[in-house]
C-alpha positions in Angstrom: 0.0 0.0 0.0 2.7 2.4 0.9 4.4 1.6 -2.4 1.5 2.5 -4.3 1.2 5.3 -2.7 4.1 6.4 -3.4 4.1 5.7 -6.7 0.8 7.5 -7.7 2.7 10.7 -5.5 5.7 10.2 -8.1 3.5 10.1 -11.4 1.7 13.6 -9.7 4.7 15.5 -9.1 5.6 14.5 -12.5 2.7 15.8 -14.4 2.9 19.2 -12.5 6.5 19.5 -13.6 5.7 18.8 -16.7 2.5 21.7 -16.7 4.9 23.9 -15.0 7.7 23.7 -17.5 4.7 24.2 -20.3 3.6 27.4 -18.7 7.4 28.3 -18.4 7.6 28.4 -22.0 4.1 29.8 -22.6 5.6 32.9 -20.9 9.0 33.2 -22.3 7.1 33.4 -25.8 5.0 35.4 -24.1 7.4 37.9 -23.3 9.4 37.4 -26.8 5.6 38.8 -28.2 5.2 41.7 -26.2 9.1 42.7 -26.9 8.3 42.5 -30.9 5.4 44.2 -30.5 7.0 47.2 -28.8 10.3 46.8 -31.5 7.4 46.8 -33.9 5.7 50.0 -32.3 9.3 51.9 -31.9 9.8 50.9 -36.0 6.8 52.7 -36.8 7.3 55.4 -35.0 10.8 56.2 -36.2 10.1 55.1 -40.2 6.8 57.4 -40.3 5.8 60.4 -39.6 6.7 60.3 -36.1 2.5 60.2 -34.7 1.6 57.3 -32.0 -1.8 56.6 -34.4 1.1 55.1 -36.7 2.5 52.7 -34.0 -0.7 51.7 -32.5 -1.9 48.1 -33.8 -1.4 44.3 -33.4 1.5 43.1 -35.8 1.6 39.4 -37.0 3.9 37.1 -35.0 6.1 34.4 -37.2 7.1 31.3 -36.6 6.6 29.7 -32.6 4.9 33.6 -31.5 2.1 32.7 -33.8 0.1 31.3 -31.1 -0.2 34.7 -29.5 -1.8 38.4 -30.2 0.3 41.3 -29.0 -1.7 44.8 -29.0 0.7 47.9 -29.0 -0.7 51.1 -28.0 1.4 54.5 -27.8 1.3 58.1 -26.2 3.2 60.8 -26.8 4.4 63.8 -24.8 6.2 66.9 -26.1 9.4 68.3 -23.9 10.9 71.6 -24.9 14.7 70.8 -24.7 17.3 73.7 -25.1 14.7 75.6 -27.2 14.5 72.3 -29.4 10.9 70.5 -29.4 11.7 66.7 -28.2 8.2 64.3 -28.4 8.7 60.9 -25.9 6.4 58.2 -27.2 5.2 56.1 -24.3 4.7 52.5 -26.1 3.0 50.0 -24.3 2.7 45.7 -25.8 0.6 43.5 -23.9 0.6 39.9 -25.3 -1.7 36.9 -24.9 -2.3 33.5 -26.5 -6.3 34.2 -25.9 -6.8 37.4 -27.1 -10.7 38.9 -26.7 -11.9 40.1 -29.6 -8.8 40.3 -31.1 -6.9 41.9 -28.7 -4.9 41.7 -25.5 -5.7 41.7 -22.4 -8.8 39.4 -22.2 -10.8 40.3 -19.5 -11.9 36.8 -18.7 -9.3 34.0 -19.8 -9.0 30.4 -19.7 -7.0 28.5 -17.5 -4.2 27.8 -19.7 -3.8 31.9 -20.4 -0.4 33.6 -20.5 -0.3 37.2 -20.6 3.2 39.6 -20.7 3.0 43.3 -21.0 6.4 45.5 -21.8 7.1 49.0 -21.9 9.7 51.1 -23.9 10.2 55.0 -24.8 11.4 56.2 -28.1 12.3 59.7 -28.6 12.5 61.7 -31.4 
């Protein structure tokens, strides 16, 4: 009896370590999203016209991102610099592999949902 036991505590502990090192990846993809989605944001700003309208979206993620959604939103803030007009866009990616409606963050997920959210500043 104690063997069993034992034995069916092993197999447990297994099958948490292995939905534990799932969600570990989950969330380094996770984070890999959001980080594209705010190189994608900075890209658009600093290509275009230099407006957060331009850098707001949801790119496409290739390869092993595909599974999630990152939404990238921006705001901007001027700063008079030595006489010189400097704007600081604010860029925000939140990423999720269950988006609602499209987008990230869902407001009521699934129990297998992974969510990441980065920040960066561009200036120009």
């Amino acid at each position: 009896v104690v063997l069993a036991a034992l034995g069916a505590f092993a197999v447990s502990m297994f099958r948490v370590q292995q939905s534990s090192a799932a969600f570990d990846e989950l969330g380094a993809r996770g984070y890999q999203a959001a980080q594209a989605g705010i190189e994608w944001g900075a890209w658009q700003v600093l290509r275009g016209p230099g407006t957060c309208a331009a850098a707001t979206g949801a790119p496409a993620l290739p390869g092993s991102l595909t599974l999630f959604t990152v939404s990238v939103t921006c705001a901007s803030t001027a700063h008079n610099e030595a006489g010189s007009t400097v704007t600081i866009y604010q860029l925000t990616a939140i990423a999720c592999n269950q988006p609602a409606a499209g987008a990230c963050p869902n407001p009521a997920p699934g129990p297998d949902y992974v969510e990441r959210q980065v920040q960066g500043a561009v200036e120009r």
